[in-house]
N, C-alpha and C positions, 0 to 999 in steps of 0.2 A: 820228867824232864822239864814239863812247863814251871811246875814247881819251886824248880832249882833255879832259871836263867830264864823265866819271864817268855820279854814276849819273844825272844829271837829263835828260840824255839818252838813257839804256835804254829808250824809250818810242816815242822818234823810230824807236831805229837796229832796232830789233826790227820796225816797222813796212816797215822800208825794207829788211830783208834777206826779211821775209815777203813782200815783192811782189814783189822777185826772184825766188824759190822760184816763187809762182804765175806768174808770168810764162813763165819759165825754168827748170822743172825741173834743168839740164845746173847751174847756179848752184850747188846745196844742195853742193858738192863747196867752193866758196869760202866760203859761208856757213857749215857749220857749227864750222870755226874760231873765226870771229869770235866765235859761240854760245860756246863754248867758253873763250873767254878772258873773256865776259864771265859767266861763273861762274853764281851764282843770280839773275843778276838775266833772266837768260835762258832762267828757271821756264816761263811763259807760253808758250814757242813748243815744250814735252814734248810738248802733247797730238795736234800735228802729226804730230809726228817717231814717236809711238807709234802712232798712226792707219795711219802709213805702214809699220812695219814687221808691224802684224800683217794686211798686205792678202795673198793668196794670192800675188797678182802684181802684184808692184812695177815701176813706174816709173821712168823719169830713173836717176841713177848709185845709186838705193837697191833697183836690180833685182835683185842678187844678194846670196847671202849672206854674201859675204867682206867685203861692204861695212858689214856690219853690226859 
């Protein structure tokens, strides 16, 4: 969707790859791509992704640290 209409949809798709994530941990391996391509406008989903790496013990595909 960001793909097609930018940025007026960075709202939607950031919402829809976050519930992925919560959903399905195994996911954040597809999603953070997508993060990725969609540059800053994909600010908003840091505080996750920062949350998640300074935990002692990681979860889903962010358990080790070569993944980092």
């Amino acid at each position: 969707m960001w793909e097609i209409d930018g940025e007026l949809e960075a709202p939607a798709v950031l919402n829809a790859l976050l519930q992925a994530i919560a959903k399905n941990p195994a996911t954040v391996n597809h999603v953070v791509p997508c993060l990725d391509r969609m540059g800053l406008l994909a600010a908003p989903t840091l505080p996750l992704f920062r949350a998640q790496l300074a935990l002692p013990r990681r979860g889903g595909s962010l358990q080790s640290i070569h993944r980092d």
